[in-house]
C-alpha positions in Angstrom: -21.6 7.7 36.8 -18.7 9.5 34.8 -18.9 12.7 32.6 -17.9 11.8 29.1 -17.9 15.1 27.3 -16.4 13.7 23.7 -15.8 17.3 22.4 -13.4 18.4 24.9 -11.0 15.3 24.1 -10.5 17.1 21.1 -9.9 20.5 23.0 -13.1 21.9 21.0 -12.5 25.3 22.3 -9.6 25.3 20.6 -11.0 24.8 17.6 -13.6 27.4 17.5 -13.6 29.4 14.0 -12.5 33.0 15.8 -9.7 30.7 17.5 -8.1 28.9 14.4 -9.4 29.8 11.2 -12.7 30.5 9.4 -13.5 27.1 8.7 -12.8 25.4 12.7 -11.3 23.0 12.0 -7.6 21.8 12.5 -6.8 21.4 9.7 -7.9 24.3 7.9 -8.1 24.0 4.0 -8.9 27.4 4.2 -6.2 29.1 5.6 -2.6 27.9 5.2 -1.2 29.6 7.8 -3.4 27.8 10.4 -2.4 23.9 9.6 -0.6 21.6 12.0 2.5 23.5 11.6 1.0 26.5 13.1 -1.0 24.9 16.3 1.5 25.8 18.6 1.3 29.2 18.3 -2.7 28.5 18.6 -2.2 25.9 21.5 0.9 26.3 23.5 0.6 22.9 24.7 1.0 21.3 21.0 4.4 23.0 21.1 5.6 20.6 24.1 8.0 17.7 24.0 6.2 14.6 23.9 3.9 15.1 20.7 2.1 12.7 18.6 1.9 11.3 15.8 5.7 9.7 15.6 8.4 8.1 13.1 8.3 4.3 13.9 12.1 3.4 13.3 12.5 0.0 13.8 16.3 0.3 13.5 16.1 2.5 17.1 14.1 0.7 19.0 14.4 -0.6 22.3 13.3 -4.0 23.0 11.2 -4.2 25.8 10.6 -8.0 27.0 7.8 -7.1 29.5 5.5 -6.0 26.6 3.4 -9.0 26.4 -0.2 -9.6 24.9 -2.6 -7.1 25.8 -6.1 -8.0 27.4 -8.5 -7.1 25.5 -11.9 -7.4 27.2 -15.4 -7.1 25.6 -13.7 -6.6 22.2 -15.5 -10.0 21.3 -19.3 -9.3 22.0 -21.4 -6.7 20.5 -22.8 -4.9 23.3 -26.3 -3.9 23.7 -27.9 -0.8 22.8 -26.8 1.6 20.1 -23.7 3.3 18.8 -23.3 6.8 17.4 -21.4 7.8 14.1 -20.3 11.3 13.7 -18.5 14.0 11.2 -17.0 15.6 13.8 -15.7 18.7 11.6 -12.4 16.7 11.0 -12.6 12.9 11.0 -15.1 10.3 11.4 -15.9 8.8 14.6 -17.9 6.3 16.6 -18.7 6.8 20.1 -18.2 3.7 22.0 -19.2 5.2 25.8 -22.0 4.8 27.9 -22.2 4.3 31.5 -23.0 0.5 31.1 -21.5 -0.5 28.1 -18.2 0.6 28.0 -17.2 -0.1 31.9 -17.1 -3.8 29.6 -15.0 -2.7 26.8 -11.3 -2.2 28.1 -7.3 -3.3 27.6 -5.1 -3.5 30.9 -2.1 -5.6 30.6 0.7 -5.5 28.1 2.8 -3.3 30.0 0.0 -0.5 30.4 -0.3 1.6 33.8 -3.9 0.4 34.4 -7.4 -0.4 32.8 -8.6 1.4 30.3 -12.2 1.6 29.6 -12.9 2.4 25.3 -14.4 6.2 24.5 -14.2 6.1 20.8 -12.6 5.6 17.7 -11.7 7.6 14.8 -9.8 7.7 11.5 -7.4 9.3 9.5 -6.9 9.4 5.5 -4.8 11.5 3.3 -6.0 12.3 -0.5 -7.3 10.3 -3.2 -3.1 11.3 -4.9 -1.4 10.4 -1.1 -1.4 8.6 2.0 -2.7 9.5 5.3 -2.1 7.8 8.1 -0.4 9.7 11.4 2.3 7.7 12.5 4.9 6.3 9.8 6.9 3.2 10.2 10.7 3.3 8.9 9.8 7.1 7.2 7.2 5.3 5.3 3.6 6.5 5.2 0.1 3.8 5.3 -3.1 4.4 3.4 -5.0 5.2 6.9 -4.8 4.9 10.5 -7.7 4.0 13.0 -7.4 5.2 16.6 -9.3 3.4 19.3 -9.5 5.8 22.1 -9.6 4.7 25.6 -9.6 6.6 29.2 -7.9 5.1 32.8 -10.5 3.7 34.9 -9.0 5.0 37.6 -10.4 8.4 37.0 -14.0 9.9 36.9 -13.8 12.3 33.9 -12.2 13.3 30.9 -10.8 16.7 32.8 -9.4 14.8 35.4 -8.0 11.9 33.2 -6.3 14.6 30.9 -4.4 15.8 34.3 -2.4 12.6 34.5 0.2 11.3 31.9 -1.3 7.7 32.3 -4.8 9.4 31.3 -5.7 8.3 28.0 -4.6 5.0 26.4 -5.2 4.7 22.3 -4.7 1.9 20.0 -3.2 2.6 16.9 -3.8 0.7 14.0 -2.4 1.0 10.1 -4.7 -0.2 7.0 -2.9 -1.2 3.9 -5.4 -1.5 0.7 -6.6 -5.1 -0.6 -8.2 -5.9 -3.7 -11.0 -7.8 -1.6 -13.2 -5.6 0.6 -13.3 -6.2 4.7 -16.9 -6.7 4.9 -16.4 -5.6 8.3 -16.2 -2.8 7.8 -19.3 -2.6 5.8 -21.4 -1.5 8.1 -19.1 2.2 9.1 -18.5 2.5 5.6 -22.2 2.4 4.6 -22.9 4.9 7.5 -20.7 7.7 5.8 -23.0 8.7 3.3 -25.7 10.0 5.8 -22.6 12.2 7.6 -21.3 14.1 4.8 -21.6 17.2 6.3 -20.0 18.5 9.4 -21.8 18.2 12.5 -24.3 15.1 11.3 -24.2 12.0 13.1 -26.5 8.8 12.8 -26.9 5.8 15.2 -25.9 2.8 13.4 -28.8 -0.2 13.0 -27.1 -2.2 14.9 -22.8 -3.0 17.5 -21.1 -5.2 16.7 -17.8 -6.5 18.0 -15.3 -4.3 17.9 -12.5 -7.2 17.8 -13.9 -7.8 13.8 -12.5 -4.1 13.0 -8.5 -5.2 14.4 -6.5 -7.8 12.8 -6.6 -11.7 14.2 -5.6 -12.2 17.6 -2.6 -14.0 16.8 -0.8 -10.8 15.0 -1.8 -8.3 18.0 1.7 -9.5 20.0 3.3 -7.0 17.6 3.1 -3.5 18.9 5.2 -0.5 19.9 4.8 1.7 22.6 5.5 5.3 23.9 4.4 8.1 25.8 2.9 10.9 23.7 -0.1 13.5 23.0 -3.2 13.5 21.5 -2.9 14.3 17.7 -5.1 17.3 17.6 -5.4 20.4 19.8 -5.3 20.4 22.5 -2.2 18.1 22.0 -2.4 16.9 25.7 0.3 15.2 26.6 -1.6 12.2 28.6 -1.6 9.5 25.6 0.4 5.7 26.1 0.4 4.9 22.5 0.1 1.1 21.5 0.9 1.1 17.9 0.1 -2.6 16.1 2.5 -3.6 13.5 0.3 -5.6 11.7 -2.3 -3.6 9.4 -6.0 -3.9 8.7 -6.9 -4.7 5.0 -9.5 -2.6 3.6 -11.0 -2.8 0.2 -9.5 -0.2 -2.9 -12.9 0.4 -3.3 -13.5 1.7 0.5 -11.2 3.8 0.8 -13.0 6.7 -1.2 -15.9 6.4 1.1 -13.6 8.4 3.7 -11.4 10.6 1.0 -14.4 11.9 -1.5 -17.9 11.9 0.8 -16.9 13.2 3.8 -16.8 17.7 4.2 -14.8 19.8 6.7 -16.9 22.5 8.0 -18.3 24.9 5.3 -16.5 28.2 4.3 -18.8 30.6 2.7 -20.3 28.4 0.0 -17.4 26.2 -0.2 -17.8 22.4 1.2 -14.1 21.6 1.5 -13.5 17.8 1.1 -12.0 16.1 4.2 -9.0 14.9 3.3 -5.7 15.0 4.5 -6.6 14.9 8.2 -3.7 13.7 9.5 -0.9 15.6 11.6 2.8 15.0 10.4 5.2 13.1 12.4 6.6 14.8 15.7 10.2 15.3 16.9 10.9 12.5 20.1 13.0 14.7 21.9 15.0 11.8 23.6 11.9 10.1 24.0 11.5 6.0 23.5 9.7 3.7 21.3 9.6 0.7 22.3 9.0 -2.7 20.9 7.0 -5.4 22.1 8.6 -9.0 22.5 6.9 -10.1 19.7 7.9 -7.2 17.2 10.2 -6.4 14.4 12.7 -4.1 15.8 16.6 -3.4 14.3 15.3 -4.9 11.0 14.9 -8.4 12.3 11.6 -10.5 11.2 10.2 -11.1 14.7 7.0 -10.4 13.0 5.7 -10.5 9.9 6.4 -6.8 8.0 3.6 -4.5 6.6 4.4 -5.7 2.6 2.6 -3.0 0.9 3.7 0.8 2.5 1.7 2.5 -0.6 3.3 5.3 -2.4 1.1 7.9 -3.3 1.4 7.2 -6.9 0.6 3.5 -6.2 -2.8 4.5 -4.1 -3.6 6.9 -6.8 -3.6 4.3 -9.5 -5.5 1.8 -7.1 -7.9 3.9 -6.3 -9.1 5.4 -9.8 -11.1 8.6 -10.1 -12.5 10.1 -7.5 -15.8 9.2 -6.5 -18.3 12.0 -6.3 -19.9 13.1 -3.0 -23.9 12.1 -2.7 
């Protein structure tokens, strides 16, 4: 019914090894001089003025009263059918499309331009010494950030979606690290050791609902929003970002699955370790963030405040050696 061609949301041509770097992928532990900083002269569209990732200052913010409480619709069944999980070449992710399943899995409301039907999600994670999640709130980086991916109904495919600044709607959600593991997320987490490499994906026994991977329901009124781009190249500036306040918890003891098993694309016979896939903050070039009615914004306690913005010295000691790859 609609093309879904996952590679090209991540501009795939772009990231071919004559294009960037030996290695392909965008992040390129291989060659400094190919990194984030660098994709603009790869891609000219990452060079424009709405990027992505952002700073999240919630002394500038403007309060927007018509940001209510988004719809979230199928988020609370676990659909039929199975989903895939995938090293990608430069994060983890789970495809959530089909042509049945995920016409029932969407967001509208909350002061978005339309319905949005869920693609996929991903991660992103910094080092077993640092942080790594994309967007920072007050200057202040999270352990990890999980991006739910989602295109406008309205169009047919991908290409056409990425034409239109109202495109693409992702969910963007922080994790801060617990002493007590989310068994929710037992089930990704136990999927990671049979995608170590790049390119390997396996179908997970079993769905499940997707609303178990978010915080309660009660603490999604807290969000901010603004227009951006999608963090890797391409960069396409088609992305409303909904960025939730409140973090996910997600066990000390997790959080290595991601850092130490997963491998960026091999060079030669190096297996680089994926970590660090996140891109820096971008400039907002009089651009907006906005705040939901239900959010902390000029340092008031609308809602309750992420209480534990790591420092990379503090994730480091909570998170012990490294573990080894399998």
């Amino acid at each position: 019914m609609w093309d879904l061609p996952q590679d090209e949301l991540w501009g795939q041509d772009a990231l071919r090894p004559s294009t960037l770097c030996l290695c392909g992928c965008p992040w390129c532990p291989c060659s400094s001089s190919a990194g984030p900083s660098h994709w603009k002269e790869l891609k000219s569209t990452c060079g424009g003025s709405k990027q992505s990732p952002v700073n999240i200052d919630r002394h500038r913010l403007q309060r927007d009263r018509g940001l209510g409480d988004i719809l979230f619709e199928g988020y609370d069944q676990a659909p039929p059918g199975k989903w895939r999980l995938t090293n990608n070449g430069h994060t983890v992710m789970l495809s959530l499309a089909s042509e049945l399943v995920s016409e029932h899995i969407t967001i509208s409301s909350g002061g978005l331009p339309g319905r949005y039907r869920a693609l996929q999600l991903h991660f992103h994670w910094g080092s077993p010494a640092g942080n790594g999640s994309e967007h920072t709130l007050d200057g202040c980086q999270l352990p990890m950030e999980m991006h739910i991916v989602h295109m406008n109904t309205k169009y047919r495919t991908l290409a056409e979606a990425k034409g239109h600044p109202n495109g693409l709607a992702v969910l963007g959600f922080f994790f801060q690290v617990s002493e007590t593991p989310n068994t929710n997320y037992n089930t990704i987490v136990a999927g990671l050791r049979n995608i170590s490499h790049a390119g390997v994906s396996v179908d997970l026994a079993s769905t499940f609902r997707l609303s178990t991977l978010l915080p309660r329901a009660g603490r999604l009124s807290g969000y901010y929003r603004y227009q951006g781009s999608l963090t890797t190249p391409d960069c396409s500036e088609v992305v409303v970002w909904t960025v939730f306040e409140e973090p996910v918890e997600i066990g000390r003891e997790q959080v290595p699955a991601f850092v130490s098993t997963l491998h960026y694309p091999a060079v030669g016979s190096t297996l680089p370790k994926m970590t660090n896939n996140f891109r820096p903050p971008q400039p907002l070039h009089g651009r907006k963030v906005f705040a939901s009615r239900a959010a902390t914004a000029s340092g008031g306690s609308a809602h309750r405040v992420p209480h534990q913005l790591l420092s990379p010295l503090l994730l480091l000691a909570l998170l012990g050696p490294s573990s080894p790859a399998p």
